[in-house]
Every structure is written in structure tokens, then in C-alpha cells.
C-alpha positions in Angstrom: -79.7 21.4 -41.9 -81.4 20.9 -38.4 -82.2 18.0 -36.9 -84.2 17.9 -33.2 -83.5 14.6 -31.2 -86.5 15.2 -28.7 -89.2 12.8 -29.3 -92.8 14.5 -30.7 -95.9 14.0 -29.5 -97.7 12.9 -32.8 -101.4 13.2 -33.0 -103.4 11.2 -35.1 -105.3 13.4 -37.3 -108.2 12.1 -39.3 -109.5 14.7 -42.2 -113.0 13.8 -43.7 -113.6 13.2 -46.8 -114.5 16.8 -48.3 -115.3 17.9 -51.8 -113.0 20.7 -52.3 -111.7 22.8 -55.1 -109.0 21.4 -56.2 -106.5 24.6 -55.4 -108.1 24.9 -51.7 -106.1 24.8 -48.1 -108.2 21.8 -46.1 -109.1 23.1 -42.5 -110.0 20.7 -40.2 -111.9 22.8 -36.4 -112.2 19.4 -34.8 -109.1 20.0 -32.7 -108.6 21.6 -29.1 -106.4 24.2 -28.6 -103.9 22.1 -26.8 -104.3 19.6 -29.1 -103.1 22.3 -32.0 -100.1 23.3 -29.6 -98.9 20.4 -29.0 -99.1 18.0 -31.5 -99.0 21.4 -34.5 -96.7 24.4 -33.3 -94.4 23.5 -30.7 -91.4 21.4 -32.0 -87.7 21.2 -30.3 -86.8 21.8 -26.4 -89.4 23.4 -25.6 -91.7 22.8 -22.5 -95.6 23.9 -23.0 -97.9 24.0 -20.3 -101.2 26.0 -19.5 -102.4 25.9 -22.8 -106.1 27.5 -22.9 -108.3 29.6 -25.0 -111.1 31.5 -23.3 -112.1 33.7 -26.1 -113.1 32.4 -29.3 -116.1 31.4 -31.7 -117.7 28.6 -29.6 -120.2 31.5 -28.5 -121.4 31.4 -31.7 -121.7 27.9 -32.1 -118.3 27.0 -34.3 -114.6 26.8 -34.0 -112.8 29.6 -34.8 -109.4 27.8 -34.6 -108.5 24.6 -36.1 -105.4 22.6 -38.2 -105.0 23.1 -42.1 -102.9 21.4 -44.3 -101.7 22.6 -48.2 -103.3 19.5 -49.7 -103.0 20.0 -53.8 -102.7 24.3 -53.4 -99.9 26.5 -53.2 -100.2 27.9 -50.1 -96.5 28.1 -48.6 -96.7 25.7 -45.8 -97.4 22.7 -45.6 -99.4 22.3 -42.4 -99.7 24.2 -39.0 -102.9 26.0 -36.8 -104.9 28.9 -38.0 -106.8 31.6 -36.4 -109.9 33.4 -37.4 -112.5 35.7 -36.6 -115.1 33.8 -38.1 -115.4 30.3 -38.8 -112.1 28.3 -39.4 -113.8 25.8 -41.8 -114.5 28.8 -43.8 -110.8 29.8 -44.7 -110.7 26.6 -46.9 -112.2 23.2 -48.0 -114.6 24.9 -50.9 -114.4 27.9 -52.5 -116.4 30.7 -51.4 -116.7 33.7 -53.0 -119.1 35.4 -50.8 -117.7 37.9 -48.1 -116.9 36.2 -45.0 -118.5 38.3 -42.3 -119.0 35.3 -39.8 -119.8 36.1 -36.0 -122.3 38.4 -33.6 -121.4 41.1 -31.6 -122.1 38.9 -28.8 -118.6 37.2 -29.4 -115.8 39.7 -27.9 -112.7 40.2 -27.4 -109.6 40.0 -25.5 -108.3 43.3 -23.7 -104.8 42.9 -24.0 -105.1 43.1 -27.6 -106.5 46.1 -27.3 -104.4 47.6 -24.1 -101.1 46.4 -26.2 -101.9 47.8 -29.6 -103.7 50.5 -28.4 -106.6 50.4 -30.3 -110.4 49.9 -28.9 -114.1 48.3 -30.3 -112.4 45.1 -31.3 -114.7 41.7 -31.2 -115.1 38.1 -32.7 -111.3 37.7 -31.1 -109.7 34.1 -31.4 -106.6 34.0 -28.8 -104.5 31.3 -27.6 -102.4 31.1 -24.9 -99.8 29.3 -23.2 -96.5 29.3 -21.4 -93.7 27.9 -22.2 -90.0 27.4 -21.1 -87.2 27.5 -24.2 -83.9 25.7 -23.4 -82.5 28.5 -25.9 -82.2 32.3 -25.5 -84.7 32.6 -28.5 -87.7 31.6 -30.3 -89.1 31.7 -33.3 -92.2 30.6 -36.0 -93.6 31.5 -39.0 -96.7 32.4 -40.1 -99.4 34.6 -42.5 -101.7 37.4 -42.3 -105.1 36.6 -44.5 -108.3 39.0 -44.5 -110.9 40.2 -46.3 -110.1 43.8 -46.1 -107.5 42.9 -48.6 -110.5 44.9 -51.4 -111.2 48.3 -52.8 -110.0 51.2 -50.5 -110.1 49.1 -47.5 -106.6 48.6 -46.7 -106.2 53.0 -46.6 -109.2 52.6 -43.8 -109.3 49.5 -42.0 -108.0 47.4 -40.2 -108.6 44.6 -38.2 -106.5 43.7 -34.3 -104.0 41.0 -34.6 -100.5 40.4 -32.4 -98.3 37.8 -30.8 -98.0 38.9 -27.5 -95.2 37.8 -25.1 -93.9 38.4 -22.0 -92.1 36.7 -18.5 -94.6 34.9 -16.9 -95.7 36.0 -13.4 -94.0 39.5 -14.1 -97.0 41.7 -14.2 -94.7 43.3 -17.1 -96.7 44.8 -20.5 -96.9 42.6 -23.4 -94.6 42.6 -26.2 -96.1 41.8 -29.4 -93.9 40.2 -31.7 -95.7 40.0 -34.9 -94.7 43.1 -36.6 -93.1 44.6 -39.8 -89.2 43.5 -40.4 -87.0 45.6 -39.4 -90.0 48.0 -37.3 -91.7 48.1 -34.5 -95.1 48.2 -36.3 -97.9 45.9 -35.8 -98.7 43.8 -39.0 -102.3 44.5 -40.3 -104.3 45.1 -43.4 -103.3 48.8 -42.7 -99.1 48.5 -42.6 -98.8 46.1 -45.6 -100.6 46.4 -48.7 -100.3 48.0 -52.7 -100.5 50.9 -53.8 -104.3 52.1 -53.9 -104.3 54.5 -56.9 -106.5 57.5 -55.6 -107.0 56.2 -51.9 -103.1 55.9 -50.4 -99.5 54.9 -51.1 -98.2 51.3 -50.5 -97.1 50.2 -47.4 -94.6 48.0 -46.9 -95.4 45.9 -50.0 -92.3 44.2 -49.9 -94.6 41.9 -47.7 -97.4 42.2 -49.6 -98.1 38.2 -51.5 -101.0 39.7 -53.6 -104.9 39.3 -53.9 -107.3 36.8 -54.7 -104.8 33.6 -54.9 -107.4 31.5 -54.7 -105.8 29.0 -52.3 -107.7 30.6 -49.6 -111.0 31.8 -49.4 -110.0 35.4 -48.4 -109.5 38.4 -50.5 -105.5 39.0 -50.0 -102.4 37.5 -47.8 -99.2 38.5 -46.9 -96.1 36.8 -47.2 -94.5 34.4 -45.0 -93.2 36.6 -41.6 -91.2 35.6 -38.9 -92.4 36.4 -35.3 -89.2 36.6 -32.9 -88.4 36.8 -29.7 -85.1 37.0 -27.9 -85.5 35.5 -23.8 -83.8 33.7 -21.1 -83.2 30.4 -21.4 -84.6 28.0 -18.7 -87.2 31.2 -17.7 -91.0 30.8 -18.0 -92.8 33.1 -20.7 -96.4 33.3 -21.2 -97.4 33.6 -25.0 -100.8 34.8 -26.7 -101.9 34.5 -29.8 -104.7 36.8 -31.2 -106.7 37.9 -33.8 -109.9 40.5 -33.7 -112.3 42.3 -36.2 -112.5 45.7 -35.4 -114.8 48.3 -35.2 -117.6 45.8 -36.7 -118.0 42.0 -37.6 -117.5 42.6 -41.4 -115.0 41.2 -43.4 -112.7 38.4 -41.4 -109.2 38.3 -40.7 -107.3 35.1 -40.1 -103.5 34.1 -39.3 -101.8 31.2 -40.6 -99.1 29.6 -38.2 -96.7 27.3 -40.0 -96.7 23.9 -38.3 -93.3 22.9 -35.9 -92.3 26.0 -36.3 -92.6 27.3 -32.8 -89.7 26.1 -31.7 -85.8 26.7 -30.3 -82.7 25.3 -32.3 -78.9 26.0 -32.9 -78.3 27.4 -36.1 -74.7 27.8 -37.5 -75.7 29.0 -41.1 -76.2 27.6 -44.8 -73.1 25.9 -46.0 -69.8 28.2 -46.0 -67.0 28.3 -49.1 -64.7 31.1 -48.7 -61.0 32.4 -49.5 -59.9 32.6 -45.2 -57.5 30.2 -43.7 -60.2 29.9 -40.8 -63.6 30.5 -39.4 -65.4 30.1 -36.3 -68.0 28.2 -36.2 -70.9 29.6 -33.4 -73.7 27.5 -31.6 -74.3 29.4 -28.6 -77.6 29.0 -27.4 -76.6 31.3 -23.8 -78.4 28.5 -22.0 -75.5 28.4 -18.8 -75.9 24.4 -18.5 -75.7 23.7 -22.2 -73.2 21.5 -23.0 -71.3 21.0 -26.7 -70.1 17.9 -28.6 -68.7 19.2 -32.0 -68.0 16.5 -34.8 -65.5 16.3 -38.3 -66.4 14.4 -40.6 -68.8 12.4 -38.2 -66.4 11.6 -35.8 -66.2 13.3 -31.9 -63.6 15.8 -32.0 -61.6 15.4 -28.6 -61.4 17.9 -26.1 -63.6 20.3 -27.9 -67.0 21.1 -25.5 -66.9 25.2 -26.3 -69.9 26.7 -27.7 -67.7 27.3 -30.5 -65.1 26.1 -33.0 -62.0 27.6 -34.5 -62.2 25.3 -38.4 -58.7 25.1 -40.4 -60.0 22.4 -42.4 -62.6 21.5 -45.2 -65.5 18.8 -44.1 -68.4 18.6 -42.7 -69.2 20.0 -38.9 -71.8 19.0 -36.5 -72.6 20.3 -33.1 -74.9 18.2 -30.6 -76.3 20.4 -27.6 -77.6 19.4 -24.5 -79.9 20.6 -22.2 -81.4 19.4 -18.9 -85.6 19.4 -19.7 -87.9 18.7 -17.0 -86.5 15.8 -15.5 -84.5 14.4 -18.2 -82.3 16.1 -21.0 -83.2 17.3 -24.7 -80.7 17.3 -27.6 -81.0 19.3 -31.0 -77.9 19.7 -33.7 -77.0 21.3 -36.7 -74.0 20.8 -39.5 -72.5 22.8 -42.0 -70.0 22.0 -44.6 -67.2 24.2 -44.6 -64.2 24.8 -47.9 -61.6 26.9 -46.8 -58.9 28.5 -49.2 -61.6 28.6 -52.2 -60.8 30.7 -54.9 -63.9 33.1 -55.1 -65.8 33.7 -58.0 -65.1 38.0 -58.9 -68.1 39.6 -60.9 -67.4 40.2 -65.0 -65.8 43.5 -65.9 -67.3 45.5 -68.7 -65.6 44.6 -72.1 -63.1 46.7 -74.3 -64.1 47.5 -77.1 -62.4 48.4 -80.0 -62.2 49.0 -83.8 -60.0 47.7 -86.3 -58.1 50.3 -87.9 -57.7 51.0 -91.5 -56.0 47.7 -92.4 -58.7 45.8 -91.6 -56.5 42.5 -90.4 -59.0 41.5 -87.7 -55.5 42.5 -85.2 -55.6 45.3 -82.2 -52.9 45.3 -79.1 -54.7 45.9 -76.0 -53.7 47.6 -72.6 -55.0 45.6 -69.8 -53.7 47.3 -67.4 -56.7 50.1 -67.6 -58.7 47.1 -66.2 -57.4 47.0 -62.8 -58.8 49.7 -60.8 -62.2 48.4 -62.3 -61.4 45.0 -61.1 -60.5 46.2 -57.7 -62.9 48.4 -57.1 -65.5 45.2 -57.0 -64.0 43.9 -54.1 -63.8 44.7 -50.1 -60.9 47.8 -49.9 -57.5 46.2 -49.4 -54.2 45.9 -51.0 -54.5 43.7 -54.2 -52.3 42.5 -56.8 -53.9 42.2 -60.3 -52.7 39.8 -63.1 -54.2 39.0 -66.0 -54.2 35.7 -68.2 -55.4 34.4 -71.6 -56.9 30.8 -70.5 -58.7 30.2 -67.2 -55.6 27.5 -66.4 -53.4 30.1 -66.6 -55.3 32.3 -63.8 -55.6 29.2 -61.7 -52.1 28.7 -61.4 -51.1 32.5 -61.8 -48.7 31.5 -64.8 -48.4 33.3 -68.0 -49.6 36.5 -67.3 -50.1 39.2 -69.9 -50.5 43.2 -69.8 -50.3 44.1 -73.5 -52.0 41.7 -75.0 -51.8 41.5 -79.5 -55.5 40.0 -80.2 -56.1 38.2 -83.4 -59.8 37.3 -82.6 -62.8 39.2 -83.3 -63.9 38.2 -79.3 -61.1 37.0 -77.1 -62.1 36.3 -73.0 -59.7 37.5 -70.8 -59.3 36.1 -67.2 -58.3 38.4 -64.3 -56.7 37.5 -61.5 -57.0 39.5 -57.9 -54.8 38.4 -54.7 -55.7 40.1 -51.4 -52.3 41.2 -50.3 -53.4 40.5 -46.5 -55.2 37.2 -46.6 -54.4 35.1 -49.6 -57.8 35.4 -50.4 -57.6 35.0 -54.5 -60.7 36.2 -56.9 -60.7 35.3 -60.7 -63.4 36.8 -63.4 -63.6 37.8 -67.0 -63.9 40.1 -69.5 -63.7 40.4 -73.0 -61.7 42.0 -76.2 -64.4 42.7 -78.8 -62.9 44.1 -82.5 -65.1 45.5 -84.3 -64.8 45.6 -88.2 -63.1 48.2 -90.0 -65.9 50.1 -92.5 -66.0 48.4 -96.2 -67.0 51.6 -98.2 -66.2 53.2 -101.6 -65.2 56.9 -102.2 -67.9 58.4 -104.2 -67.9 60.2 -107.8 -68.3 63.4 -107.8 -71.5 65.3 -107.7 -72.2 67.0 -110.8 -74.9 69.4 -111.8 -76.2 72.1 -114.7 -77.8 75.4 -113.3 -78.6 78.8 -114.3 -77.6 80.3 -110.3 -79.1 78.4 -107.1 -79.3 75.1 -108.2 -79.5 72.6 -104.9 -77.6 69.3 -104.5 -79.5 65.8 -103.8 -76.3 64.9 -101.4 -78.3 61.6 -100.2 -77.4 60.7 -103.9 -74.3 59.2 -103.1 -75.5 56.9 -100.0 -75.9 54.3 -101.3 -72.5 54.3 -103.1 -70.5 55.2 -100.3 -72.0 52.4 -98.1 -72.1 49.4 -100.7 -76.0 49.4 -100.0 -75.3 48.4 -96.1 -77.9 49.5 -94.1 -76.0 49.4 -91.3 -74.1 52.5 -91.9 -75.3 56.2 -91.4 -73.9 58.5 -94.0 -73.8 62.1 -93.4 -71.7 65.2 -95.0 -70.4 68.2 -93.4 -68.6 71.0 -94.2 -65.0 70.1 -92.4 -62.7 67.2 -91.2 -63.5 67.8 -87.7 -67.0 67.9 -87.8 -67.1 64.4 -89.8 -64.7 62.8 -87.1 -66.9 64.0 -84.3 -69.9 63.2 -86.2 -71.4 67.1 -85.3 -73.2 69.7 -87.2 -74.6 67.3 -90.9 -75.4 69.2 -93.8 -79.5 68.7 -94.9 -79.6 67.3 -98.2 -80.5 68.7 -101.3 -78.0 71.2 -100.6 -76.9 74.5 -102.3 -73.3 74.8 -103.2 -71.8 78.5 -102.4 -69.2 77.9 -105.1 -69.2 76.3 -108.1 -66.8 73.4 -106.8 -66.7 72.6 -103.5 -65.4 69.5 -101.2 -67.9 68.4 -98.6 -66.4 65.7 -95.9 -68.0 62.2 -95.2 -69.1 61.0 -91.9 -70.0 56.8 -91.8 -71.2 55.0 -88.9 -71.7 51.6 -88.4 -74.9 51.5 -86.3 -74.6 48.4 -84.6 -70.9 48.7 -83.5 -70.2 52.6 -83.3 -67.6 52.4 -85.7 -66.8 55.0 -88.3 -65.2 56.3 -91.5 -64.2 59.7 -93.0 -64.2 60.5 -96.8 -64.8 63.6 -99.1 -67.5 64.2 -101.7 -66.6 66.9 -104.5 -69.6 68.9 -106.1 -69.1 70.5 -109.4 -71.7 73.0 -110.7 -71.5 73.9 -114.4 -72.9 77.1 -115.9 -75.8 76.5 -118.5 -74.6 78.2 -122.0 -76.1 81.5 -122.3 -78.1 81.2 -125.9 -80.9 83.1 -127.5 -84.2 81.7 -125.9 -86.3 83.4 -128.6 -88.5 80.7 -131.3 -86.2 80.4 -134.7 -88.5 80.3 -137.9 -87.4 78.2 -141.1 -89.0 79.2 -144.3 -89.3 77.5 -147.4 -91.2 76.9 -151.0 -93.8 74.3 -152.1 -92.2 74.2 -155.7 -93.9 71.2 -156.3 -97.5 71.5 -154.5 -97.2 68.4 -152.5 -96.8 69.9 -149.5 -93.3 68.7 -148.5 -90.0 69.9 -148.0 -86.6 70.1 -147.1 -85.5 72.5 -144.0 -81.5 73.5 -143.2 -81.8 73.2 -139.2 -78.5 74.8 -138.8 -79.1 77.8 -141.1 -80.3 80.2 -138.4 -77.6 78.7 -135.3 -75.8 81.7 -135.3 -78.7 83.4 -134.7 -79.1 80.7 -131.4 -75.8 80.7 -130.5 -74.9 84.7 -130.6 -71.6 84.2 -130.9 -71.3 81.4 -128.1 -68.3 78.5 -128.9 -67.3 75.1 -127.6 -70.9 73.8 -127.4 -72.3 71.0 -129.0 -76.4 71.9 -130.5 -78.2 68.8 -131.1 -81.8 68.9 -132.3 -85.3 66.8 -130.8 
């Protein structure tokens, strides 16, 4: 939290009444430029003087800078200045879907946009300037990059001039422009930060990239929100421009979005801090020689302490006020911070054992936790660690009951783990889990039988559905030893042909969902057909009466069939 004790200068602001799209920024171009420094971008201890703007739109007969506020869009701030290369009413208020090429080559540009970036044919330039004098030894604001050349291949081609440009005042020194990609020294533009192209160019930097055709603006494609810094003297005047350019031609305008009150110098100790030390320092050094401190606990002055920082060995809330002479008088800004010391720190979740239930099928496994600890520690900053572990999060609170073989009855049973830092105290507590998987219900098949005359092939899938119980969960498949079943490796393809007339094949099951699995055997039998005369037998016999009826002996020619051949049964069809 910050909180800046200098009185603002507030302008009154009056927007007309516009008919707008409902999803539309509002720009209002009524506004000088030191109006919009002033009363818009400049917020904290920050003195602003010589605040002009030679080159802009008024050559054309419009503004090409003005103040905009979210109103009912999305746009990410809330208010602030903007600065185009064509008209600033343009950038918002209706939706317009035509290009925005606004400006004459009569409007120019300014040369140390070019000389800084080194680029050249730059025109319809917007720049502000000022100088300023920070009681800090930085400064800061936020802001985003629209255009129009956010379309097609144009971001592969083009780009148009744009840069923060900084620098001592009265030092004759180069520019330095401060609007560039994070981490780089390379200027933001249409050209450094966009999407892949497919069949023009590669992305660039599209980490920063917000996308196309939002619709909260009336140009093509923004970036994200960007920080522009700076790190200076405190008490020293600098001289700050702001610019923006088409280049090469008036086509397709560019414009940059400055988030309001955010130009501006503060202390700033952090988010809110929670963690396992005895003690942190807090910092609120601003390097500003006749700062002075007043630090707070718990809202009340804490004696003797003026430092720029504080050693904290207790839980609460902190403050720091800071103080700085201003022009004649003295400015004040502040920030706080909660701080918990001696927390016991959240650890991340360990993968889970797994295991199946063995043969008895009692829903009961013993567990080794001990094969979690190097997993545990290795999630954590190297040190010396002690690792317990603990069947209720209670337990692991108050390090009591620990286990290491653990006997679990449950088909998932969470297990807390408990991690001391052998050095600081510092104490981190997670989970994991005991998972037991069911043991496989199946039923040991009958055997396979089958009749052939030589090369008769066995339907093995036959028996699936009896060795599973009909659960589609489990994959059956046979194979021609133990250890091939166990591993699950070289399966037999069904129908298969038996070498032998009785053979034992070996079961694998799997149960797909939890990877568990089951051996048992299959046993084919393949039985000879009897050997028997193929060829047609004829029965004769006398019509003694002329009706055309009589009775045949089926059996009188078997031996005949049957050649000798015993223990078969004949039955006739």
C-alpha cells in the first residue's frame, strides 16, 4: 500500500456529452499540455516545471494530445494523457473502423527522436516535455503502445518512432530513452513486439503483445501495460520528453497511452511478507541524503528508530513516513507492510505411492515412507533437513506421532510430511497420498478344446470374457511363458495353432485404469478326428409289397464305416 501526503493539484475536468460505443475509451483534446502534466501524470514529490510542447497536431488544425478516461471499456487504466500522431479524439469516443491516417506532411517532427533512436523521415510527431526534480533516486509510470500497424505483414515492415527520452538537465549529455523492452535495451515499437506473422516473420517479444482489434480503442493492436524507468539523483534536475512519430509516411497512426499519477517517486517496501526467518529487514531507502525516516508498529512511533531501514523480530504491521525538503517547504510519502515471522511454509505435494493389493485382496498394504524424503527435499532451497512424516495434519503441526512404516487400511490415505531446515528453524509441511489399488477379481478358464484332422487354429480370445468376469476394464492376453505374462511382453495373436496336441499357454490381465495385473494358465487340448471310411454306404432292400416303403438296418454296413476302428460312438442324422 502507498499512500503520498503531498497535496494534488486537482483539475476540474468537464467531458461533453458524447454518443459513444458503449466499449469505447472517452478522449477529451481540450487540455494544455501542462494542464495534462500537472493535474494527469505527475503525482508524489515531484517538482515540474517548463512544461511545453512545440511539436504537435495544432498545424493541422487539431490536438494531437489530450486526457482519456476507461469509462464503461476494458482498457487497463483508468485515466491518464495520450499521445498521437493524428488526432487524439480519434483514439476513442465512437468507433471507427476506418484506417486512421490523420495529418499532412506539413506537420514534422522532433530531431531527437530521430538522433536518439537512430532512425530518419519521421513526421506528424506529438512530444511533450518538461523537467522535473524527484526527491527519490528513481522514477517511474506506466503506460501503452497502440497503432494501426498492428495489421497484415505490417509489424515484419514497419514501424513507427516512439521513446521516453531522459536526461540531466543543462548537461548537453545524449538522451536516454526509457521506453523499451523489459529486460533489453530495445526501443518499444510495432516492430520489437508483436505475433507471430505466419509466412512474413517470427514473434517478437510477444510476451508484451495484448492482442488485436480489442475494440476498446479505435486502433488495430496494443501492447500490454510497460513500465518506463529511470534510476537518477535525487534533488538533481532532469529534463524529460515524451514522443511519438509516424515514419516514413503519414499512414496508419501510432499513439501511447500514459497511465494517470503514475509519473511519480515513492518508497516501496514490497507486498505483504509471511515467512519461516526469525527476522527481516525492512528497506525504504530512497538515497535522497536529507531524507529523514519515522518507522511505525502497529501504528505507533517506534523510538529511536530514524534509519532508512529496520531490523523486524516481530509480527504486525510496519509503516515508514519519509521526508523530504521540496521547494520551500517539505513533502512526505509512506508505505506499510504486514509482516508474520516464524510461519510454517506451505511445501508443494509429492507425487503419490501407488500400490496394489496383493493376492488377498484385504484392502491392507505396509508402506515405506522413507523413499519420500529425498523427493520432499529436493523441493526446497539446498540445506540440511530433517524429514518426518505424520498421519493427520495435527500431528505435523506439532511434530508428534510420526510414522516411517506406515500399515494402510484405506483405499486413499493422505500423508503429511514434515521438513525442518536444520539451520533456521524454518519448518515446511505438504502431502501426499497412499493409493491401493484393487487386487484383480478373475476366474481361471476351462480348458480349450478342439477336433482337427492336423492344423486346426485356436480362437484364444474365447476365453476373455471368462477370465475377466465380462469387465472391460481388464486386458487379457496369452503368451507362451511365466515371464513374458508377468512383464506383459511378446502376446500370442489369436486364433492360434497349437504345436502339440496339449499345450499350456500363460495369462497376462491388466486392469487398465490402475496398471494392475494377474497371471493365470489356459490349457488347449487338440483331439484327433477318428479315421473312418469317407466313401457313400448303399442300403438295399425289397418292395415285397409294392407300396413303396420299407424298413432299412442303418448299422448293417458300420463295419464297413468303421474299418476296424473302436471306442467311438456312430450316431446317425
Amino acid at each position: 500500500m502507498k499512500l503520498n501526503l503531498q497535496t494534488p493539484i486537482i483539475a476540474a475536468i468537464l467531458l461533453f456529452c458524447l454518443s459513444i460505443h458503449a466499449q469505447q475509451i472517452i478522449v477529451d483534446d481540450s487540455f494544455t499540455a501542462q494542464q495534462l502534466v500537472e493535474n494527469n501524470l505527475v503525482q508524489g514529490c515531484v517538482e515540474v516545471t517548463n512544461i511545453t510542447s512545440i511539436i504537435n497536431g495544432s498545424i493541422n488544425g487539431f490536438s494531437s494530445f489530450g486526457y482519456f478516461e476507461n469509462a464503461s471499456s476494458s482498457f487497463p487504466f483508468e485515466n491518464g494523457i495520450m499521445l498521437s500522431t493524428g488526432s487524439a479524439a480519434s483514439a476513442g469516443n465512437t468507433q471507427n473502423t476506418n484506417p486512421l491516417n490523420e495529418g499532412t506532411v506539413a506537420w514534422g517532427t522532433d530531431p531527437d527522436l530521430e538522433a536518439t533512436l537512430g532512425i530518419d523521415n519521421t513526421l506528424n510527431a506529438t512530444s511533450i516535455q518538461f523537467d522535473f526534480i524527484s526527491t527519490s533516486s528513481s522514477i517511474q509510470f506506466n503506460y501503452i503502445l497502440a497503432s494501426e500497424e498492428y495489421f497484415a505483414e505490417y509489424p515484419c515492415l514497419y514501424s513507427d518512432g516512439f521513446a521516453f527520452l531522459i536526461r540531466e538537465a543543462g548537461s548537453g549529455n545524449p538522451y536516454q530513452n526509457i521506453a523499451v523492452v523489459p529486460g533489453t535495451n530495445t526501443a518499444v515499437n510495432t516492430n520489437t513486439i508483436h505475433d507471430e506473422i505466419v509466412g512474413f516473420c517470427p514473434e517478437e517479444n510477444n510476451a508484451y503483445f495484448e492482442g488485436y482489434n480489442i475494440g476498446d480503442t479505435n486502433f488495430n493492436g496494443r501492447t500490454t501495460v510497460l513500465t518506463a524507468s529511470a534510476n537518477i539523483l535525487p534533488n538533481v534536475q532532469y529534463n524529460i520528453k515524451l514522443i511519438i512519430a509516424d515514419q516514413t509516411d503519414r499512414n496508419f497512426d501510432s499513439a501511447v497511452f500514459i497511465e494517470g499519477n503514475s509519473f511519480t517517486d515513492s518508497v516501496d517496501m514490497g507486498e505483504d511478507i509471511t515467512t519461516c526467518d526469525s527476522t527481516i529487514t525492512l528497506d525504504a531507502n530512497t538515497n535522497n541524503a536529507l531524507a529523514t525516516y519515522v518507522w511505525y508498529f502497529n501504528d505507533t512511533v517506534i523510538p529511536s528508530q530514524t534509519d532508512s531501514s529496520l531490523l523486524v523480530t516481530t509480527d504486525g504491521d510496519y509503516k515508514v513516513e519519509v521526508t523530504v525538503p521540496l521547494n520551500s517547504g517539505f513533502c512526505t510519502f509512506e508505505d506499510s507492510v504486514n509482516i508474520v515471522l516464524n510461519s510454517i511454509q506451505n511445501a508443494e505435494s509429492l507425487s503419490d505411492i501407488i500400490v496394489c493389493d496383493d493376492i488377498s485382496n484385504d484392502g491392507s498394504e505396509n508402506f515405506d515412507l522413507s523413499i519420500k524424503i529425498a523427493e520432499a527435499e529436493a523441493t526446497l532451497p539446498s540445506a540440511s533437513y530433517t524429514t518426518t512424516f505424520h498421519i493427520n495434519q495435527t500431528d505435523a503441526l506439532n511434530n508428534s506421532n510420526s510414522v516411517l512404516n506406515y500399515l494402510s487400511t484405506n483405499p486413499t490415505q493422505t500423508i503429511y510430511y514434515r521438513t525442518q531446515n536444520g539451520s533456521t528453524g524454518c519448518i515446511y509441511i505438504g502431502t501426499f497420498n497412499l493409493i491401493i489399488n484393487p487386487y484383480l477379481t478373475i476366474t481361471n478358464p476351462t480348458p480349450l478344446t478342439v477336433c482337427s484332422a492336423g492344423g486346426a487354429s485356436v480362437p484364444l480370445t474365447d476365453r476373455d470374457d471368462e477370465i475377466s468376469n465380462d469387465n472391460s476394464n481388464y486386458n487379457v492376453n496369452y503368451h507362451y511363458n511365466l515371464a513374458d505374462a508377468e512383464s506383459g511382453l511378446n502376446p500370442i495373436a489369436s486364433p492360434y495353432a497349437p504345436s502339440t496336441s496339449n499345450e499350456t499357454l500363460y495369462v497376462s490381465i491388466v486392469d487398465i485404469t490402475t496398471g494392475c495385473h494377474t497371471t493365470t494358465t489356459l490349457d488347449i487340448q487338440v483331439n484327433v478326428n477318428p479315421a473312418i471310411n469317407p466313401d457313400t454306404q448303399m442300403l438295399d432292400a425289397c418292395d415285397s409289397d409294392g407300396d413303396g416303403y420299407d424298413t432299412f438296418d442303418l448299422t448293417q454296413n458300420i463295419d464297413d464305416v468303421l474299418q476296424g476302428l473302436t471306442n467311438v460312438t456312430v450316431t446317425y442324422h
